[in-house]
C-alpha positions as CSV (number, residue, x, y, z in Angstrom):
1,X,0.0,0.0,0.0
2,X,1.5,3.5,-0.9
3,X,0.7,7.1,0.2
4,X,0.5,9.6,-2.0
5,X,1.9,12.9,-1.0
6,X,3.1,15.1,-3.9
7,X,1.8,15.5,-7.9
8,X,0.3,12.1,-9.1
9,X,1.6,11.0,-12.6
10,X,-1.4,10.8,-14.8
11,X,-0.8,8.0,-17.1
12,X,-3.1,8.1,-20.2
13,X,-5.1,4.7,-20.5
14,X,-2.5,4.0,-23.3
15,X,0.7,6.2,-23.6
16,X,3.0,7.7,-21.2
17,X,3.6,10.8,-23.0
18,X,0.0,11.9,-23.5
19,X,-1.9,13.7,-20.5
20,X,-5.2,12.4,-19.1
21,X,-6.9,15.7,-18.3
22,X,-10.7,14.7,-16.7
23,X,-13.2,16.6,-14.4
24,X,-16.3,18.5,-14.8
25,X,-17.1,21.1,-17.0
26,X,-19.7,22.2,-19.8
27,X,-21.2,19.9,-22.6
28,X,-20.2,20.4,-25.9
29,X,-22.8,22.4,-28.3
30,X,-25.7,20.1,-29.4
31,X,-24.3,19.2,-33.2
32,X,-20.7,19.8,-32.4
33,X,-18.1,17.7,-30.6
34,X,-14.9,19.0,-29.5
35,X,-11.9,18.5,-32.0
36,X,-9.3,17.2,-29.8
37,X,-10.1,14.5,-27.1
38,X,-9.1,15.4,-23.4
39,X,-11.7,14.1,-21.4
40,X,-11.3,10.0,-21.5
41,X,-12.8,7.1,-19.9
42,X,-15.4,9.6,-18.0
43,X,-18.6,7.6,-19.0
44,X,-20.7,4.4,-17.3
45,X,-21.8,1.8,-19.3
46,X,-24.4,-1.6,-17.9
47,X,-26.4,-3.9,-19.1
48,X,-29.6,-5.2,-17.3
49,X,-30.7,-8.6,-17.0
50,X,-32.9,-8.1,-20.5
51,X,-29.6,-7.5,-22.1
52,X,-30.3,-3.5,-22.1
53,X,-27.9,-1.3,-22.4
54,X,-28.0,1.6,-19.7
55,X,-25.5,4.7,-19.9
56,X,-24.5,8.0,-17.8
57,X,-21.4,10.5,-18.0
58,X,-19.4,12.3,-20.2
59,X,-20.9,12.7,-23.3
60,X,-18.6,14.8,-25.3
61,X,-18.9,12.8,-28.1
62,X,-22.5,10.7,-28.1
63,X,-21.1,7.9,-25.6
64,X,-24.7,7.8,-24.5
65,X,-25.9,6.9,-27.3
66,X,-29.3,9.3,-26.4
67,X,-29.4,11.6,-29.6
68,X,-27.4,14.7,-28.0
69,X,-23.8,15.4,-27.0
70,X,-24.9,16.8,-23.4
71,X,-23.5,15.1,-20.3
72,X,-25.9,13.4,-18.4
73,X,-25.8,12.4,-14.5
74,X,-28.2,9.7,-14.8
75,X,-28.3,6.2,-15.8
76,X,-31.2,5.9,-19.0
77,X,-31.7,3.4,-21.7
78,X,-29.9,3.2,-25.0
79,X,-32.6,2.9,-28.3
80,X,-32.2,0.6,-31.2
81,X,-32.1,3.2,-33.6
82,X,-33.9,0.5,-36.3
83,X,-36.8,-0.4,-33.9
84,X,-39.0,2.2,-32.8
85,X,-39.7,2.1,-28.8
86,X,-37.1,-0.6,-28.8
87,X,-34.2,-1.1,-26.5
88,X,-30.9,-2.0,-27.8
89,X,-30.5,-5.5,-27.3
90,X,-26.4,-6.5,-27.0
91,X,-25.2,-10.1,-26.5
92,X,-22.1,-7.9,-25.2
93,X,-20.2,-4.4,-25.4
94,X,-17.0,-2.6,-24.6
95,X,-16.4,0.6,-23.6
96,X,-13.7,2.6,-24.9
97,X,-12.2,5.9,-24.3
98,X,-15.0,7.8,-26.3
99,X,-16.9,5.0,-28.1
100,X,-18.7,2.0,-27.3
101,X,-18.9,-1.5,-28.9
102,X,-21.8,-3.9,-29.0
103,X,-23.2,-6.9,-30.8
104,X,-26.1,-9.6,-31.1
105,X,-25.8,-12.6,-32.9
106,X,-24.4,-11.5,-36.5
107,X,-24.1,-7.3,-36.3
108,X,-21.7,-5.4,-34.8
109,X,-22.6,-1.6,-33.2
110,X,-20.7,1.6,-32.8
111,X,-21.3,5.0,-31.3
112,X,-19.3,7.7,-29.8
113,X,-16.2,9.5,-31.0
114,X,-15.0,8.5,-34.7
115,X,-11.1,10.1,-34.2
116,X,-8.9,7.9,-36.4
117,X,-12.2,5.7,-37.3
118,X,-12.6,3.9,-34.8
119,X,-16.2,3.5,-35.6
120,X,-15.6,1.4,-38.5
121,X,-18.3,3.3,-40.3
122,X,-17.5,4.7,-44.3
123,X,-18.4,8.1,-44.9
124,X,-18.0,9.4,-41.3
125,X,-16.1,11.9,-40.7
126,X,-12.9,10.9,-39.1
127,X,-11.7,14.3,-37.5
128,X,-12.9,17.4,-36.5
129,X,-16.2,18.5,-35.1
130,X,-18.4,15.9,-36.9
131,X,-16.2,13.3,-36.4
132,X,-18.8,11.1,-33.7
133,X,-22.2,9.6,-33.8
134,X,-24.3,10.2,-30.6
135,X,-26.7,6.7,-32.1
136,X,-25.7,3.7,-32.5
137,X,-25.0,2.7,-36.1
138,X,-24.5,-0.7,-37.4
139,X,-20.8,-1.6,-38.5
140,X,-21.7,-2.8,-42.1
141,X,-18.6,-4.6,-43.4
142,X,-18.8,-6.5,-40.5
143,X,-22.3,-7.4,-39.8
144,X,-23.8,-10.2,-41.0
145,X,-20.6,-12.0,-41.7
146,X,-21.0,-14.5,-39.2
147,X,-21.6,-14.9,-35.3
148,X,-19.8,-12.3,-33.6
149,X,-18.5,-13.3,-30.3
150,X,-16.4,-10.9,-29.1
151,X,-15.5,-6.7,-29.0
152,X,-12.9,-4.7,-27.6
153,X,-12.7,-0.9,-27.3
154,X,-10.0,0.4,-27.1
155,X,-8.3,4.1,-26.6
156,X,-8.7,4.9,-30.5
157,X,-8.9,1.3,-31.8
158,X,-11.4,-1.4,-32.0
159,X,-11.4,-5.0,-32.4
160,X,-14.6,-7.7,-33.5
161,X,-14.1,-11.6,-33.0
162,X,-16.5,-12.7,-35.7
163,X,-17.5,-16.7,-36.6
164,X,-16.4,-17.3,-40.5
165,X,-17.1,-20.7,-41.7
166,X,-16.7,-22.6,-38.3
167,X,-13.5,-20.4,-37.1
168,X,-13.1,-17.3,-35.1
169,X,-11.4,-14.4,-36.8
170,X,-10.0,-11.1,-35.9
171,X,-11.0,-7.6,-37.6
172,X,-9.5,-4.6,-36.4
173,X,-9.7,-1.0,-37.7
174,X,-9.1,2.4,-35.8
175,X,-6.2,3.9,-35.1
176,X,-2.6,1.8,-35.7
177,X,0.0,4.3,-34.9
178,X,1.5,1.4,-32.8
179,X,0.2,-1.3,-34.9
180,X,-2.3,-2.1,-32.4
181,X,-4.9,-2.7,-35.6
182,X,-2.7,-5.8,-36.7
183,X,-2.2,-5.5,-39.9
184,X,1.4,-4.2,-40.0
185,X,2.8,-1.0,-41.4
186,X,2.9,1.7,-43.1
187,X,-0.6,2.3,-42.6
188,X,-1.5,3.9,-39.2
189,X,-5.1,4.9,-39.8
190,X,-7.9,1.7,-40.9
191,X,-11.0,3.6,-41.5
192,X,-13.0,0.4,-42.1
193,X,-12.5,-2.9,-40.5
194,X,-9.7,-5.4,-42.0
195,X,-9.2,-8.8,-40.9
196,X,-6.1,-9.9,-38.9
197,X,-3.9,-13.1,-38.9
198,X,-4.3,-14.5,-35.6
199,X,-3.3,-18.0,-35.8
200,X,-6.4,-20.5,-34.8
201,X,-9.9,-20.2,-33.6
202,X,-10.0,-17.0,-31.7
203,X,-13.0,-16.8,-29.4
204,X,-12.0,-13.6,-27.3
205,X,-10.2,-9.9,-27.9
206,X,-9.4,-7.5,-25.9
207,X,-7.8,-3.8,-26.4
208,X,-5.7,-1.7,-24.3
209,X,-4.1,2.0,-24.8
210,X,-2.5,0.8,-27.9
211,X,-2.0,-3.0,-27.7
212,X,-4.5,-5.2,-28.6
213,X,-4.9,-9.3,-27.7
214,X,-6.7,-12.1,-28.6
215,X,-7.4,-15.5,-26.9
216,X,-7.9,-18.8,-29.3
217,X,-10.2,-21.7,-28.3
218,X,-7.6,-24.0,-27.3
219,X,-6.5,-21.1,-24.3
220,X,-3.4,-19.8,-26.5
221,X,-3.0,-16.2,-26.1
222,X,-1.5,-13.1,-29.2
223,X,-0.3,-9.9,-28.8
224,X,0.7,-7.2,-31.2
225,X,0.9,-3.2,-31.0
226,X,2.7,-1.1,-28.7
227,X,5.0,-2.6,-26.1
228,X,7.2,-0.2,-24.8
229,X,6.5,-2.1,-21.4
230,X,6.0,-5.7,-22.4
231,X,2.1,-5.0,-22.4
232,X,1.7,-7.2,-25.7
233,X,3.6,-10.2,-23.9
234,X,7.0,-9.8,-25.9
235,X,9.1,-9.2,-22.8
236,X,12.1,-9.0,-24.7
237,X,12.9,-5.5,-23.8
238,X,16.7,-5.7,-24.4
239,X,16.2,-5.5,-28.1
240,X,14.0,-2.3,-27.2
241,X,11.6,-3.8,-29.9
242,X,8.5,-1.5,-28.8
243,X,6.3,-2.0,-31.6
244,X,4.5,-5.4,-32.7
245,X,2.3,-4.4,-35.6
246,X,1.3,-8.2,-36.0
247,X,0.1,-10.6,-34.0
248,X,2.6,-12.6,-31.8
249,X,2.2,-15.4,-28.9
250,X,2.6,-14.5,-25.2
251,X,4.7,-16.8,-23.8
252,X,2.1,-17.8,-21.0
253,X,3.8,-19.6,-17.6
254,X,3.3,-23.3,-17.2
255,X,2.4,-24.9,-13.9
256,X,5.3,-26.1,-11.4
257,X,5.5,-29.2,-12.9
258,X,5.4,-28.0,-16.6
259,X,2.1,-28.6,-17.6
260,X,0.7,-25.9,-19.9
261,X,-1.7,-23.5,-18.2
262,X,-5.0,-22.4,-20.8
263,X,-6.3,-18.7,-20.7
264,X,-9.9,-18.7,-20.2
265,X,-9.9,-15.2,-20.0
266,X,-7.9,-11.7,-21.5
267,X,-8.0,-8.4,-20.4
268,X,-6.5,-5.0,-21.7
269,X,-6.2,-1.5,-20.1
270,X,-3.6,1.4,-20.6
271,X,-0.4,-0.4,-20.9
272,X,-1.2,-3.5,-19.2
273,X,-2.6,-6.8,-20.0
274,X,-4.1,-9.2,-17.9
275,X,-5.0,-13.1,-18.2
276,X,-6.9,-15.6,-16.0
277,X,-4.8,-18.9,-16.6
278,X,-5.8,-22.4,-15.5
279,X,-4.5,-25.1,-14.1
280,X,-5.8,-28.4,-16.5
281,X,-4.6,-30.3,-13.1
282,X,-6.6,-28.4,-10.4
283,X,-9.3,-26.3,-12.5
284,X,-7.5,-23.7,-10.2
285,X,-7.3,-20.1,-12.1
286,X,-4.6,-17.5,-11.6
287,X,-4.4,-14.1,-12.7
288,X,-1.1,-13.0,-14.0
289,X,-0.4,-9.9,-15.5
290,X,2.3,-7.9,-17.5
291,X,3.0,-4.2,-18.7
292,X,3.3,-0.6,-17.0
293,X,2.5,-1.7,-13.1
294,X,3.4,1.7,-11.5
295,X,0.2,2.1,-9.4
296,X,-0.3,-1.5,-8.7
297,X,-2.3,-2.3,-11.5
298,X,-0.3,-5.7,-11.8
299,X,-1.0,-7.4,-8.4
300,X,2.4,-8.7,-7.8
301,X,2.5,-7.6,-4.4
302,X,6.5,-7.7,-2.7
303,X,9.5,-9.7,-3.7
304,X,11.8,-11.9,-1.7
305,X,13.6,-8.5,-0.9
306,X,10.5,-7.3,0.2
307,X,11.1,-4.1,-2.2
308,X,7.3,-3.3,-3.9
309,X,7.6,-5.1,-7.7
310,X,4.3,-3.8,-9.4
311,X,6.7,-1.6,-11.3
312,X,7.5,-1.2,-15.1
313,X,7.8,-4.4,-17.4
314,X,11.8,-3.8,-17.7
315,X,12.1,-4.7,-13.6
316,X,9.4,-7.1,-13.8
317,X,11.5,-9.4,-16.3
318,X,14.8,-8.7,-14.8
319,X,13.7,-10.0,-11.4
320,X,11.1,-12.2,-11.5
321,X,11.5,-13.5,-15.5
322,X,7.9,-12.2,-16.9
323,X,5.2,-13.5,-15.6
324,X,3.9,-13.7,-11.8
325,X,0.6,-14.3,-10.5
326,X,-1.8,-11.7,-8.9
327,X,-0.9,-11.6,-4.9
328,X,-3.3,-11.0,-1.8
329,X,-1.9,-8.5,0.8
330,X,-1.2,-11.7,3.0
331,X,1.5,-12.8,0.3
332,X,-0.7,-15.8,-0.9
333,X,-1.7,-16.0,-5.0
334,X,-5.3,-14.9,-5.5
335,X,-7.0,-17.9,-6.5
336,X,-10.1,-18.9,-8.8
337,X,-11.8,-22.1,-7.3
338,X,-13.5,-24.9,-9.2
339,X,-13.0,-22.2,-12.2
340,X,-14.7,-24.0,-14.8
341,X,-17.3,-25.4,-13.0
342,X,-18.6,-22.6,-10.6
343,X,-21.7,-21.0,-9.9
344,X,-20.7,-17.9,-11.3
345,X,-18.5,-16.5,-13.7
346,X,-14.9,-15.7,-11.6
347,X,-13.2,-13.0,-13.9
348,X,-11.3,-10.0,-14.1
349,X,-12.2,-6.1,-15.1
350,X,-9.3,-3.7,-15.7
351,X,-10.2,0.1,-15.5
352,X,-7.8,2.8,-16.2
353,X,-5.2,1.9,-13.4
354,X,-7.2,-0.2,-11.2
355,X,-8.6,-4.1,-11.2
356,X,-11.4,-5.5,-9.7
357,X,-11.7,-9.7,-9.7
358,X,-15.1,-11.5,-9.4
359,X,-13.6,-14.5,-7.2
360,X,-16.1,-17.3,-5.6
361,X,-15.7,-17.3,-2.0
362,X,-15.7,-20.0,0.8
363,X,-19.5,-19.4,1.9
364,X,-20.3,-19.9,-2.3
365,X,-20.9,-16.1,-2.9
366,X,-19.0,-14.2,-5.2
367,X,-17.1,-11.4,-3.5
368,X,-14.9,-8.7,-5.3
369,X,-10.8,-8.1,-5.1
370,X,-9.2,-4.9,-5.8
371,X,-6.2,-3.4,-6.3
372,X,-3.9,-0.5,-8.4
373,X,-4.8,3.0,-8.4
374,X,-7.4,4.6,-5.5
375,X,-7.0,7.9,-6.2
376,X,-10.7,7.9,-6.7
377,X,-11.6,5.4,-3.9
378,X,-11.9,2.6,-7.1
379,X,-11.0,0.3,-4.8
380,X,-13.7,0.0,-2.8
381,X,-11.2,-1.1,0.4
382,X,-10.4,2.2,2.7
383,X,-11.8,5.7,3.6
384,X,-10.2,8.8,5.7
385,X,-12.1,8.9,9.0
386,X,-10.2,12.5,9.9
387,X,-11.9,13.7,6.5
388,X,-14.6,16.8,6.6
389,X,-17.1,18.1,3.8
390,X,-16.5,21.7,2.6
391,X,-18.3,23.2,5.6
392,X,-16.0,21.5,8.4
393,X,-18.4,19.0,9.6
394,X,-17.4,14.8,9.7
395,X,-17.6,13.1,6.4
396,X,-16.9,9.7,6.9
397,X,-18.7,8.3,4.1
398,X,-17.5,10.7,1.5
399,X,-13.6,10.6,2.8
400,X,-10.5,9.1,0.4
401,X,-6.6,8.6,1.0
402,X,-5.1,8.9,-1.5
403,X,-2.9,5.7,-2.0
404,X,-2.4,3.1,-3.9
405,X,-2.0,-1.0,-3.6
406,X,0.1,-3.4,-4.8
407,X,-2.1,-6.5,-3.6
408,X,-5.6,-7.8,-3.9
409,X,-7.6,-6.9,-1.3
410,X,-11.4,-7.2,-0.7
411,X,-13.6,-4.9,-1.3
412,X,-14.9,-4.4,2.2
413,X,-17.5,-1.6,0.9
414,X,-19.3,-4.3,-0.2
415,X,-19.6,-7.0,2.6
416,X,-23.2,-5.6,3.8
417,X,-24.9,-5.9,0.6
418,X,-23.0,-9.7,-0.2
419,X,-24.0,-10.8,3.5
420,X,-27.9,-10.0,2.7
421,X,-27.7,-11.7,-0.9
422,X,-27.8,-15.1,-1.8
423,X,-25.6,-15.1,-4.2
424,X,-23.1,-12.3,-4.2
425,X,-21.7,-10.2,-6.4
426,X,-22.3,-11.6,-9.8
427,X,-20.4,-9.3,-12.3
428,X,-18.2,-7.0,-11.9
429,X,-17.3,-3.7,-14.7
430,X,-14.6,-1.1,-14.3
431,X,-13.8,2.2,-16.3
432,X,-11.5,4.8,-15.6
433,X,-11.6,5.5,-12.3
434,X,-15.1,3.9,-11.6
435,X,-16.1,0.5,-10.4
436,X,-19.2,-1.2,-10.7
437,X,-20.6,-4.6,-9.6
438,X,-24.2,-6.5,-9.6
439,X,-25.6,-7.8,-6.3
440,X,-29.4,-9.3,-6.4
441,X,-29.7,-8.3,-10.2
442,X,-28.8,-4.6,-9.3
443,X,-25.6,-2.7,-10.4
444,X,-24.0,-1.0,-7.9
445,X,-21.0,2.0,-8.3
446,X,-18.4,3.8,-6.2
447,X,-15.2,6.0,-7.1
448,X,-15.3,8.8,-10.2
449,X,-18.1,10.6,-10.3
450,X,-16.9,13.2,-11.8
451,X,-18.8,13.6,-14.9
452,X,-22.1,11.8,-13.2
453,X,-20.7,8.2,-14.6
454,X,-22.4,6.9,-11.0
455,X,-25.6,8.0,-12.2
456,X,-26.0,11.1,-9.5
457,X,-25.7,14.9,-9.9
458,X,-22.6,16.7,-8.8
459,X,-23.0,19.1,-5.6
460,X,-21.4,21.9,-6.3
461,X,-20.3,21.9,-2.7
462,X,-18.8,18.5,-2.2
463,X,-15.6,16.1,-3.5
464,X,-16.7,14.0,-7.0
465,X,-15.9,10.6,-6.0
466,X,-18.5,8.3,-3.7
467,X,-17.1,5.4,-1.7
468,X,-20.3,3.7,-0.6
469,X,-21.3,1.7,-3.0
470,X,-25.0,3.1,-4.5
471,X,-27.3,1.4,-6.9
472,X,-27.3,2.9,-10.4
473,X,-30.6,3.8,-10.9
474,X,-32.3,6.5,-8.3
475,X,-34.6,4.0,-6.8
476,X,-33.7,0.0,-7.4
477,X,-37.0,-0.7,-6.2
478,X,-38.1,-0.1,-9.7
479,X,-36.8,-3.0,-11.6
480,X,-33.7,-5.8,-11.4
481,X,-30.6,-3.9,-13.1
């Protein structure tokens, strides 16, 4: 656990050298978007138990999907913009830094922020002030290619795992400045999705700051795009080979006694990467991680020296030769029980510099582990009882430190409303620096508030972040979220 006392380093869910630069303000104008991005990952995105998708933020760029580009500090339904008085139904989505993924069967969606096309859609506008759409539109070279299982938003890229005649393919399109698109140089801008040669049947993708991965059926996992810190999994950082701009295997740990461990599970965010591995041998999972670990976003807890080691990929592979499991503050390796066979799905959610992990506990409930950045109170695990609101008086609920940690920890925020249910949490989301997990069929959020992203108004006279956890809608008594 680290205190922070001086000027945080803002590290851009992608790039070291850009600037996040986040907090309230005014909406844009009502048919023009800003034409440069510095407000990222400041939006919520859930889906209900119909398979609804529900939004509230930022909406700079049409995030919201709701017709307008004005910020809104409450959670509403997203319209399928083909049906009228129709929700938009998603098999699954991503959230990106300004645009959001979805899909249902055959037909990809896209909405929000177009920079560098990242919308996949021809015609759009690519840059300047029309460069967005605030519906969701249909990705057409895409769509009804085959079954799409997979999407992955990404800082300015995007990524689709589609079905094509009984295997799983990669497209990719967006921004490839780093490669991160997959198809190699010179270009650095697809405007329109391309397929990419990952090698066998991929069945999951996910996108980071300007990395991307992909996981194939038989629990391989491939990396390409930027890897200034080993976040596509090619560690070999004395060649200073930063740039992967096609698809390469991650040279994933095997168990003690050499057995091969398969990835059920990849995740993306910034410059990291994570994976849930298993163990054929135990059905145990692990999650091991790799990239830029300054804030703790990698888990690995202390070394034999006892010197923190969630630092930068260069130290991670000097001392402890890649890849290390995800550590509990008590030194132990977070574990994933019975993985393929339990009551819930155990997984992991990366936000900007934080992780929360859906893990099955001992009384069969499914309980949430943090760790990483807490700037924001992301974590869910500590508040500042010395804290006050503006006027002097005690603020206990409302009060942060400002730390960081380099372990999982539980989520204590959250033991009142896991003790009263019978099943726990049962998914978990992250985004910048905002959490969110689902307790009896309800979403629930703490950290970043900042642009409403919790689903509640801004007082004027009070911090931005929330550290109880609060349901997402006004009143949960009026439907299961």
């Amino acid at each position: 656990m680290k205190i922070l006392t001086g000027t945080r380093l803002l590290v851009l869910s992608g790039l070291l050298s850009l600037t996040l630069i986040s907090g309230c303000g005014s909406s844009t104008s009502k048919n023009s978007a800003s034409t440069s991005e510095n407000v990222f990952y400041s939006y919520g995105v859930f889906q209900d138990q119909n398979n609804d998708l529900w939004a509230a933020g930022y909406n700079g760029y049409g995030q919201l999907a709701n017709g307008s580009l004005a910020n809104i500090a409450a959670f509403a339904p997203i319209s399928d913009p083909l049906v009228k008085d129709t929700l938009l139904h998603a098999a699954g989505y991503s959230s990106g830094a300004n645009h959001v993924l979805a899909f249902d069967n055959t037909t990809v969606w896209a909405w929000g922020s177009n920079f560098s096309g990242r919308l996949g859609i021809a015609g759009l506008a690519t840059s300047g002030s029309k460069a967005y759409s605030f519906i969701p539109l249909q990705v057409p070279t895409i769509s009804n290619v085959g079954k799409v299982v997979g999407v992955a938003a990404g800082w300015k890229h995007s990524l689709a795992a589609i079905v094509v005649s009984g295997v799983g393919k990669v497209y990719g399109w967006g921004d490839n400045t780093y490669g991160q698109v997959g198809y190699g140089f010179p270009v650095t801008q697809w405007d329109l999705p391309i397929n990419v040669s990952v090698p066998g049947d991929v069945v999951e993708v996910a996108a980071g700051g300007g990395h991307s991965l992909a996981r194939t059926s038989d629990g391989k996992v491939y990396g390409w795009g930027y890897n200034f810190y080993g976040q596509a999994g090619q560690l070999n950082i004395a060649n200073n080979n930063a740039i992967y701009a096609t698809p390469y295997p991650v040279p994933l740990p095997t168990t003690v006694g050499g057995t091969p461990r398969v990835a059920t599970q990849i995740a993306a965010a910034g410059s990291y990467s994570l994976a849930v591995l298993r163990d054929p041998t135990t059905d145990e999972g692990t999650i091991w991680g790799w990239g830029y670990g300054l804030y703790g976003q990698l888990g690995l807890g202390v070394n034999s020296l006892g010197a923190p080691i969630a630092v930068t990929a260069q130290v991670v592979q000097d001392d402890l030769n890649k890849f290390y499991p995800v550590k509990k503050s008590d030194g132990t390796t977070l574990v994933f029980q019975n993985l393929s066979s339990a009551s819930i799905r155990q997984k992991v959610a990366p936000g900007q510099l934080h992780v929360l992990a859906l893990v099955l506990g001992s009384d069969g409930k499914g309980h949430v582990y943090s760790w990483g950045d807490n700037e924001k109170g992301q974590l869910g695990i500590s508040t500042d009882p010395n804290r006050t609101k503006p006027d002097g008086s005690p603020d206990p609920g409302e009060a942060q430190v400002t730390f960081w940690n380099e372990s999982a920890q539980e989520a204590t925020i959250l033991k009142g409303l896991i003790a009263s249910s019978t099943q726990g949490v049962t998914d978990v989301y992250a985004i910048g620096n905002t959490s969110y997990a689902k307790i009896n069929n309800h979403w629930y959020g703490w950290g970043d508030n900042n642009w409403g992203q919790l689903g509640r108004t801004i007082p004027t006279n009070t911090v931005s972040y929330i550290l109880k956890p609060i349901s997402l809608l006004l009143d949960p008594s009026t439907g299961p979220l």
